[in-house]
PLY file of the C-alpha trace (Angstrom):
ply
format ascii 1.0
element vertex 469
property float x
property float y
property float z
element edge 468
property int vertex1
property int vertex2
end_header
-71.76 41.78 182.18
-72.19 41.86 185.90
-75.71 43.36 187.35
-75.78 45.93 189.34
-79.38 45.44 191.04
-80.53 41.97 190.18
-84.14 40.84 189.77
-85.46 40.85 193.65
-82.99 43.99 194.09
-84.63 47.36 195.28
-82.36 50.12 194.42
-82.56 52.87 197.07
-86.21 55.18 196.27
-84.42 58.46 194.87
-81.81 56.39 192.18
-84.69 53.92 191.78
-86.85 57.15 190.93
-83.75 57.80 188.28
-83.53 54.36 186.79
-87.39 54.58 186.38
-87.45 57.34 184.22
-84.67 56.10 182.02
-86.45 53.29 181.42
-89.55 55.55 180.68
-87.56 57.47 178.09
-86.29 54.31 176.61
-90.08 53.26 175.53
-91.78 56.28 175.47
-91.23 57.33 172.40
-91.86 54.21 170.24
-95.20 53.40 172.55
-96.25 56.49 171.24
-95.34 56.25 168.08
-97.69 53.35 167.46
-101.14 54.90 167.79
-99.92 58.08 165.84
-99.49 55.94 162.63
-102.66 54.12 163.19
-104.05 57.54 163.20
-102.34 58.72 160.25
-103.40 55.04 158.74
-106.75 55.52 158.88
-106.03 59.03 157.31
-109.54 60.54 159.15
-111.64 58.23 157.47
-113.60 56.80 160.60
-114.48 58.67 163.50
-112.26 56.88 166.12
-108.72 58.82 166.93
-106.36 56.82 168.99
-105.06 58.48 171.98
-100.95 59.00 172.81
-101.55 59.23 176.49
-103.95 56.62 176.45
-101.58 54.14 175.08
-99.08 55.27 177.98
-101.74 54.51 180.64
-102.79 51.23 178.83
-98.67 50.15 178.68
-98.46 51.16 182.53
-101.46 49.46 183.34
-100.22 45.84 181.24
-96.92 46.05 182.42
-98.33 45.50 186.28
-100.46 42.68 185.34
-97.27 41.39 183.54
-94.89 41.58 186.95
-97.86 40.04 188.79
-98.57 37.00 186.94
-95.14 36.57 186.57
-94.08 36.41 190.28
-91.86 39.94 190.05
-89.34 37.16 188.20
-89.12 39.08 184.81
-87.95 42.91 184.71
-89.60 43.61 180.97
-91.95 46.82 180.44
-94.94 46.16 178.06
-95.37 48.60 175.27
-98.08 48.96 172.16
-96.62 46.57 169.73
-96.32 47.59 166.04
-97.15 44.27 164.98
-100.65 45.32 165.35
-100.57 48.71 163.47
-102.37 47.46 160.09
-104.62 45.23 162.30
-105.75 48.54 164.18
-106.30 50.40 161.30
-108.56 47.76 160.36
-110.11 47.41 163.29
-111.03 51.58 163.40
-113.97 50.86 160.87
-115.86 49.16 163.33
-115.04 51.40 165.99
-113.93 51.83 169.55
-115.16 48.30 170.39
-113.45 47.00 167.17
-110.20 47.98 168.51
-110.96 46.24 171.74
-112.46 43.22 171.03
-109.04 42.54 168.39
-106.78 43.60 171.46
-108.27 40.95 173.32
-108.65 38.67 170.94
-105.08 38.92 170.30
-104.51 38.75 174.61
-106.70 35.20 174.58
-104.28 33.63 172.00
-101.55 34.79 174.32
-103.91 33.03 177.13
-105.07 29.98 175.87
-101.48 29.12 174.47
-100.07 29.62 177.86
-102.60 27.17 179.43
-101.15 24.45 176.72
-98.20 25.13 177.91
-99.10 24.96 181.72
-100.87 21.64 181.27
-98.03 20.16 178.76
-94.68 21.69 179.20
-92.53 23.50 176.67
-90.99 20.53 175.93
-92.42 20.59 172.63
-91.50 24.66 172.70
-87.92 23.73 173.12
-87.93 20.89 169.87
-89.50 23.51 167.62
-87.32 26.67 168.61
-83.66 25.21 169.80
-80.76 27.61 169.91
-80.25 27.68 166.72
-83.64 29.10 166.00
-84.18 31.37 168.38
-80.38 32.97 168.31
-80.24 34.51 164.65
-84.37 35.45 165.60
-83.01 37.47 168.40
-80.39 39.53 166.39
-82.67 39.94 163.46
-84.45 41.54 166.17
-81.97 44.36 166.82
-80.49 44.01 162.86
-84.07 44.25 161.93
-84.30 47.94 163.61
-81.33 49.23 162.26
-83.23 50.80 159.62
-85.22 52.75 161.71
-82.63 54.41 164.02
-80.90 55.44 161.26
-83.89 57.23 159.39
-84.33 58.69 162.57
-80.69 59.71 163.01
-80.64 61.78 159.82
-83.90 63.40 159.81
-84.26 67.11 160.97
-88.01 68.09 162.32
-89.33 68.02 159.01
-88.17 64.53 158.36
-85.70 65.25 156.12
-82.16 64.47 155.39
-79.76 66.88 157.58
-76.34 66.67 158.53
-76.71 68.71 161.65
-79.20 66.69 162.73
-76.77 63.15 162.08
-74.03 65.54 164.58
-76.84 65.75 167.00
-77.82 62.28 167.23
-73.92 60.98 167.18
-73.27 63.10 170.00
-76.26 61.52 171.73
-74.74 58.03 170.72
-71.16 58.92 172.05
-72.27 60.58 175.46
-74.18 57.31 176.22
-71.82 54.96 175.94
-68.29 57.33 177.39
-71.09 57.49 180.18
-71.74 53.77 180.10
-68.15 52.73 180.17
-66.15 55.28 181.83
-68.47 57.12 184.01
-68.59 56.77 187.95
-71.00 54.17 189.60
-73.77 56.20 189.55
-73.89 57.88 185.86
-72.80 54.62 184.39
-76.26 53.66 185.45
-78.38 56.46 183.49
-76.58 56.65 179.94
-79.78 57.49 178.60
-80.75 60.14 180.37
-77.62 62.32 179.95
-77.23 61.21 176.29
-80.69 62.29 175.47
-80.07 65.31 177.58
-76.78 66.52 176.11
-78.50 66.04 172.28
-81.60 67.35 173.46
-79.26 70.96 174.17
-77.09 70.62 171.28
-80.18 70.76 168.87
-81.91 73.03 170.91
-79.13 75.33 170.15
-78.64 74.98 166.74
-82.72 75.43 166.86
-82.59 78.86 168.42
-79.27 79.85 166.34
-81.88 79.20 163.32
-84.44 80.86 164.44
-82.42 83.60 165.12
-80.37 83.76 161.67
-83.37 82.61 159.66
-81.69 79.52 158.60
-83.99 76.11 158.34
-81.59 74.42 157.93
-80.25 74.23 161.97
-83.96 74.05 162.76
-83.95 70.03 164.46
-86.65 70.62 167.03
-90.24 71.30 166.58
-91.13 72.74 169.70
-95.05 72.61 168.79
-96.22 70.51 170.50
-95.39 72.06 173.47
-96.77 76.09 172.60
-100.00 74.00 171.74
-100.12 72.60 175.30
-99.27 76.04 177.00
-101.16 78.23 174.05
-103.94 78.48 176.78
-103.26 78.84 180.34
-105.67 76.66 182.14
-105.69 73.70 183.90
-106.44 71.44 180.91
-102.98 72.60 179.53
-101.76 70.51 182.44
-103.65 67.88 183.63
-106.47 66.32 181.11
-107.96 62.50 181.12
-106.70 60.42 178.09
-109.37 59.55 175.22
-109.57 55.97 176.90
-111.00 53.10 174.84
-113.55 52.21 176.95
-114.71 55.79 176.81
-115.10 55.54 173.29
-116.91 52.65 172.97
-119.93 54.49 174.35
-119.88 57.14 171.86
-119.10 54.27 168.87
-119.82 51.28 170.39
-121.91 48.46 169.38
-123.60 50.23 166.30
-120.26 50.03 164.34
-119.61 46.66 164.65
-121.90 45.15 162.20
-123.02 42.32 163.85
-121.10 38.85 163.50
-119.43 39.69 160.44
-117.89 42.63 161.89
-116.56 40.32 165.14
-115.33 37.54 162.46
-113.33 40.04 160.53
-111.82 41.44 163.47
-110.65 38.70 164.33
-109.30 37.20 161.43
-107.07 40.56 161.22
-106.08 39.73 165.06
-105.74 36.33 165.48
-102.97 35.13 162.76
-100.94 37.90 163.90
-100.68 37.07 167.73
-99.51 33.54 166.57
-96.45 34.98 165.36
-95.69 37.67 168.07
-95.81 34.57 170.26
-92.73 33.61 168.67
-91.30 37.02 169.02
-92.52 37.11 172.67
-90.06 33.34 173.24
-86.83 35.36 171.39
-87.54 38.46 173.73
-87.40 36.51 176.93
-84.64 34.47 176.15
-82.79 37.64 175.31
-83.57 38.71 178.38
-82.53 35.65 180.06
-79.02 35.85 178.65
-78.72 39.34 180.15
-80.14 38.30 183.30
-78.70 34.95 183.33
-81.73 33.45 184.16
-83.83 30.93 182.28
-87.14 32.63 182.57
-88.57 30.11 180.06
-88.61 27.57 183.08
-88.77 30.15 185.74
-91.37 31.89 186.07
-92.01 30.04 182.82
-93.28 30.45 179.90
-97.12 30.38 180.52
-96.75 32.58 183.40
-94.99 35.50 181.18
-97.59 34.54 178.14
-100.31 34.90 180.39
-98.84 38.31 181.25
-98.73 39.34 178.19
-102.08 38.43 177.01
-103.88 39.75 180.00
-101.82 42.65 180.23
-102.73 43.27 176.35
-106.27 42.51 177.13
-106.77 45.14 180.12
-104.10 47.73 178.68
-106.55 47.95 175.50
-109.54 48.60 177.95
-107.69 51.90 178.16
-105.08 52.06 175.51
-106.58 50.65 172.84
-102.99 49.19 171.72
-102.27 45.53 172.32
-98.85 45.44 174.28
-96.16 43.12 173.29
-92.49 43.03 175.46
-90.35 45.61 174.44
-86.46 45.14 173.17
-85.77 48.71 174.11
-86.55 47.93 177.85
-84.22 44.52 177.28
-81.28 46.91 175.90
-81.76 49.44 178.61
-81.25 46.86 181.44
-78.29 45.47 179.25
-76.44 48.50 179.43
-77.35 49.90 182.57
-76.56 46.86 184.36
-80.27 47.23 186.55
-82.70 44.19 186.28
-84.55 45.09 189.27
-88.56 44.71 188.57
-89.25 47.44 191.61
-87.49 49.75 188.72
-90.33 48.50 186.66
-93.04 48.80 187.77
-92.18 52.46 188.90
-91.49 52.84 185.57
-95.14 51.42 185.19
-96.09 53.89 187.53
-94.74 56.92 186.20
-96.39 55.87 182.61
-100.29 55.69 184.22
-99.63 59.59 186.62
-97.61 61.39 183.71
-100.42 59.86 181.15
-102.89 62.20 182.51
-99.78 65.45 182.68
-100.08 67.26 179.09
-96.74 68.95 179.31
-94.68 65.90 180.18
-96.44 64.12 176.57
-96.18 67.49 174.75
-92.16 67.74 175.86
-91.47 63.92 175.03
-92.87 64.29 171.26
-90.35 67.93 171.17
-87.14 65.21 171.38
-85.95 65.24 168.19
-86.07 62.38 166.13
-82.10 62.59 165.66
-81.51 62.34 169.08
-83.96 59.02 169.83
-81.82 57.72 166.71
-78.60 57.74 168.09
-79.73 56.57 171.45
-81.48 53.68 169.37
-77.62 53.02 168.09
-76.85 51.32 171.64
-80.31 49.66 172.53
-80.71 47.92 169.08
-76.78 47.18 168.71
-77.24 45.25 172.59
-80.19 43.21 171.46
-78.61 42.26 168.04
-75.18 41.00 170.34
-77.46 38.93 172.64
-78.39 37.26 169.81
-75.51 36.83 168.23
-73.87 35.86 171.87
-76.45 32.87 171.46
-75.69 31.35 168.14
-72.13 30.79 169.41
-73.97 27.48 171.50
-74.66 26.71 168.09
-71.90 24.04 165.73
-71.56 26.06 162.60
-69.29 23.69 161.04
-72.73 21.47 161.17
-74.30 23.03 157.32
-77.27 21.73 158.86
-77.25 24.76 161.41
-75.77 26.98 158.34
-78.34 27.21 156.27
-80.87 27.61 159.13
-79.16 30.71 160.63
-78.52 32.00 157.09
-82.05 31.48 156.25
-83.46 33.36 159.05
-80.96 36.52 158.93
-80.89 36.70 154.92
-84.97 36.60 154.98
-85.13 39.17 158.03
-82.63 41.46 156.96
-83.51 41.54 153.37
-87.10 42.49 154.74
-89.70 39.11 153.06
-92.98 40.28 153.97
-96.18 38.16 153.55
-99.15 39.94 152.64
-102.73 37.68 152.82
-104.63 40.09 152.52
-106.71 40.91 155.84
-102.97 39.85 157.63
-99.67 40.35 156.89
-96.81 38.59 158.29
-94.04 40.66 159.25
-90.17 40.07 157.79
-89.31 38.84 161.52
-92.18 36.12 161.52
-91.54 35.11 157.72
-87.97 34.18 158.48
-88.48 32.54 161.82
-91.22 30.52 159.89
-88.99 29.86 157.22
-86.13 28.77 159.91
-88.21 26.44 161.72
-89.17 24.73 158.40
-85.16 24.25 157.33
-84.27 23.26 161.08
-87.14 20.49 160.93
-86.34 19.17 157.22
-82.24 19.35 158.30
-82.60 17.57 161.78
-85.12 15.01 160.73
-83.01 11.58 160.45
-79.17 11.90 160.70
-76.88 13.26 158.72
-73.93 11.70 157.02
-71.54 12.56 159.17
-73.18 11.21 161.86
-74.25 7.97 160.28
-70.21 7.60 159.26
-69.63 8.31 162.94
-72.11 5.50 164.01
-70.33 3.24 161.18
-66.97 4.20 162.85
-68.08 2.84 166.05
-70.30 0.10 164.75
-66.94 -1.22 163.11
-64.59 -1.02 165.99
-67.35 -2.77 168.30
-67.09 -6.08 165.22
-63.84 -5.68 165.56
-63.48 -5.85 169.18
-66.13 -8.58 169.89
-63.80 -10.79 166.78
-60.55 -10.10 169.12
-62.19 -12.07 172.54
0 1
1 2
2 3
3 4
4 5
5 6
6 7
7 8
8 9
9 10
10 11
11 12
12 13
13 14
14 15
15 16
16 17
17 18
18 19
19 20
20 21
21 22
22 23
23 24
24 25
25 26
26 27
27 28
28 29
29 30
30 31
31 32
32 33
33 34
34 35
35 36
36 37
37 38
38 39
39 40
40 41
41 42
42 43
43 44
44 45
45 46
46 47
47 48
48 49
49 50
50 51
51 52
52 53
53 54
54 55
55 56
56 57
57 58
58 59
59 60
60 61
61 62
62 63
63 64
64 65
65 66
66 67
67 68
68 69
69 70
70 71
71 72
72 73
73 74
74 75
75 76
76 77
77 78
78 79
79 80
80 81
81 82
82 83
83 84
84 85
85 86
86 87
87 88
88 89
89 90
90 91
91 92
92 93
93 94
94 95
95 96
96 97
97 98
98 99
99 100
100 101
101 102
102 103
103 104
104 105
105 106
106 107
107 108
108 109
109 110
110 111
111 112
112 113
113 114
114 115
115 116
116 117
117 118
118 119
119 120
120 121
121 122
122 123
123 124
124 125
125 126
126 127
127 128
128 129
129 130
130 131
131 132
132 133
133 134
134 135
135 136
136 137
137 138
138 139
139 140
140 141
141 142
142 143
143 144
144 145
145 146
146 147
147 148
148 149
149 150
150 151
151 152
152 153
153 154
154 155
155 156
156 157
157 158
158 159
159 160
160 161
161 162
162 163
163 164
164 165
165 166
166 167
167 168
168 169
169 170
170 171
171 172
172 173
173 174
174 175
175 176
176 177
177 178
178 179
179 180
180 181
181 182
182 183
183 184
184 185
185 186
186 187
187 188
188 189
189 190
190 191
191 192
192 193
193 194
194 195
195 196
196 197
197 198
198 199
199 200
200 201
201 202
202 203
203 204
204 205
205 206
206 207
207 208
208 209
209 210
210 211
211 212
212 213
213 214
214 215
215 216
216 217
217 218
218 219
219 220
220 221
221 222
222 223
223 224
224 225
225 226
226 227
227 228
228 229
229 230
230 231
231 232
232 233
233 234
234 235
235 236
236 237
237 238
238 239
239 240
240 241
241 242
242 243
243 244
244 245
245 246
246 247
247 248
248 249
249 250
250 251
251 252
252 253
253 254
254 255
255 256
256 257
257 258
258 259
259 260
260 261
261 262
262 263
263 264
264 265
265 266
266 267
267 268
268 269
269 270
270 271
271 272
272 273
273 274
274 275
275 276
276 277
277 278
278 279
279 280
280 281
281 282
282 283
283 284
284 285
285 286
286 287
287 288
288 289
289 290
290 291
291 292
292 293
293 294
294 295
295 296
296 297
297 298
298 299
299 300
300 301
301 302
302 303
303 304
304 305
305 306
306 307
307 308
308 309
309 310
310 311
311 312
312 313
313 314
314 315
315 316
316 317
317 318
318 319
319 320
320 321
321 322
322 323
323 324
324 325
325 326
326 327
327 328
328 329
329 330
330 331
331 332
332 333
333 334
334 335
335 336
336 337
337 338
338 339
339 340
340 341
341 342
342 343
343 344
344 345
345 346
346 347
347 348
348 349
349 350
350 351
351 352
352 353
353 354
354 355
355 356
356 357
357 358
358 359
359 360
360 361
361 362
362 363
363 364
364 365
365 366
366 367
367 368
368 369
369 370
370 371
371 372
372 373
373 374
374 375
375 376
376 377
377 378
378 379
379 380
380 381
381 382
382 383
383 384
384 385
385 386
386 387
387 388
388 389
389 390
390 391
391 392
392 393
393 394
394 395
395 396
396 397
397 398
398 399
399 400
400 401
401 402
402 403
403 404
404 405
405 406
406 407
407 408
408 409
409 410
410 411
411 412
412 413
413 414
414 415
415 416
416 417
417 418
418 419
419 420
420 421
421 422
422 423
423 424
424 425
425 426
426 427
427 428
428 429
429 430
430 431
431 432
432 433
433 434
434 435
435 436
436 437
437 438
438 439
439 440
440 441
441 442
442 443
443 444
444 445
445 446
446 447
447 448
448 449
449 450
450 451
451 452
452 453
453 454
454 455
455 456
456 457
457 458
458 459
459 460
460 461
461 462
462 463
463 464
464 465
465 466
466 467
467 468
């Protein structure tokens, strides 16, 4: 695939202004997903309540300290990583500066792994996570997701099954890519946009047809959210300040903590996890580099982009709450749109921190129906899970050595092998990269018997030659 705006690229302000907001829609809705189930987690039991806009401003603010210690080399938006959810919902018993002390303790793991790395290479990086590794990781990725956008794709406003709904979100699907592929210059460059729009209308329709016939059946959209926002005309119903973390911690702070224990827990719940997103944070950015076709592990490299990621999860949480972790949906976005520019992101960045503190724009994003962000998913998960698959074909599958690696990893990921340990739970991605780096060090360590016949073979002919003279 060729780029059309590549990294240092600066589109022109009003498409740029376009591209930005596609992006925006692209993450939106699953960076705001994340501190609604940590909400519905802790089921009202403590008194903190995470905050949707907050987690927008938090990803906005991350995603600039990202493109800054990363040299404007890496065009990636940071969103609040679901890795964390359980770990958060922990982490709400001792309060607003529970939250925050895990997110940073999860952005100093980040930090001091990327200072190994800076003082020893990834040398030791590329050994333990070859090709072969990190390939199948990437598509399990995507694969891994699959789930997801199809529960989304057949699920009406009230979450259940509905084939108008599946018609809604397939019509998203379709418009996106006859826009991606035979649309002019310009439109090929916004799929998402007009995809989301066109489904958006279609279930509006059916919505107001339902209203209007009494049928619940046709009703996809739950425009609540929205007659909330405008239920009372004043000028909190348009611009209000998010419930930032920090803000929070003043009002249950210290007190809810419980001393040392409390810090040791939270970090226990923290800590293990960020280990294994680190993993996840190597697959996303060589995905990325295959789209890009750029090796950002070596350039910026891979302490620089670790670095932005734990700093950018460190001050994002001031305000967020949410640690941030790269985001495929931004990788599948520049993928099909064909625009890697970072000026695109980090006006996407900017657009997250000013619409943040804008009630309506929130309110309207959480009125897309599910259906719709399901069969826009279709295309963003299906271009991640290629890129992966695009990699393993580097890798000699006639070697069963390399077989029973990649078959480890995708029938472990797929089929879903969670670890549960109590205060942390390993997620089905992390399980089966774990499990893949275990088979890829027990296959590769020594040679293996065709090889040793090989060196036989030539051992032989070299007797044979030095007999001859």
């Amino acid at each position: 695939m060729r780029l059309v705006y590549d990294v240092e690229e600066r589109p022109p302000f009003r498409k740029n202004v376009i591209y930005a907001f596609q992006q925006l829609l692209a993450i939106i809705a699953a960076t705001l997903l994340v501190p609604t189930l940590v909400n519905l987690g802790t089921k009202g039991a403590t008194e903190v309540v995470m905050s949707q806009p907050a987690a927008l401003f938090g990803a906005g603010v991350g995603t600039l300290i990202y493109v800054l210690c990363t040299q404007k080399k890496s065009p990636i938006f940071l969103g609040s990583s679901f890795a964390f959810i359980n770990p958060l919902i922990g982490a709400c018993t001792f309060g607003y500066l529970g939250i925050f002390l895990g997110a940073v303790f999860a952005g100093l793991v980040y930090v001091v792994i990327a200072l190994i790395i800076w003082k020893v290479g990834t040398g030791w990086v590329d050994r333990l996570m070859p090709p072969v590794i990190i390939g199948p990781t990437v598509a399990l990725i995507g694969l891994s997701l699959c789930g997801s956008a199809v529960n989304n794709l057949q699920s009406n406003a009230a979450g259940e099954y509905n084939l108008i709904a599946i018609f809604c979100g397939l019509c998203a699907f379709f418009t996106t890519i006859v826009v991606s592929v035979r649309g002019g210059r310009s439109v090929r460059m916004i799929p998402f946009i007009i995809g989301i729009l066109v489904g958006y209308v279609l279930a509006s329709v059916f919505t107001l047809i339902g209203y209007a016939a009494g049928i619940e059946y046709l009703k996809i959209v739950d425009y609540s959210a929205l007659i909330d926002n405008f239920r009372t005309l004043s000028v909190n119903s348009f611009f209000s300040v998010p419930n930032f973390t920090f803000l929070g911690i003043f009002h249950n702070g210290a007190d809810a903590m419980k001393g040392v224990a409390g810090v040791l827990q939270v970090l226990l719940l923290f800590g293990p996890v960020a280990l294994v997103v680190f993993a996840e944070h190597i697959a996303d950015h060589e995905n990325l580099g295959s789209v890009i076709r750029r090796d950002l592990i070596r350039d910026p490299g891979l302490h620089r982009t670790l670095m932005g990621d734990g700093l950018g999860t460190i001050i994002g949480s001031f305000f967020g709450g949410c640690p941030n972790t790269s985001y495929g949906e931004a990788i599948g976005c520049v993928a099909i749109s064909g625009d890697a520019s970072v000026s695109t992101i980090i006006l996407t960045s900017c657009m997250a921190i000013v619409l943040s503190f804008f009630s309506p724009f929130v309110a309207f994003v959480n009125t897309i129906p599910v259906c719709v962000i399901g069969g826009i998913c279709i295309a963003l998960y299906g271009f991640i899970a290629v890129s992966g698959l695009r990699m393993i074909q580097t890798v000699d599958l006639n070697d069963n050595r390399n077989l029973y690696v990649v078959s480890a990893i995708l029938v472990l990921g797929i089929g879903g092998l969670i670890l549960d340990l109590k205060y942390v739970q390993i997620t089905s991605i992390a399980t089966a990269l774990i499990v893949g780096i275990l088979v890829n060090l027990l296959m590769h360590k020594g040679k293996s018997p065709e090889e040793e016949e090989e060196e036989q073979e030539k051992k032989y002919q070299y007797d044979k030659n030095e007999k001859l003279f």
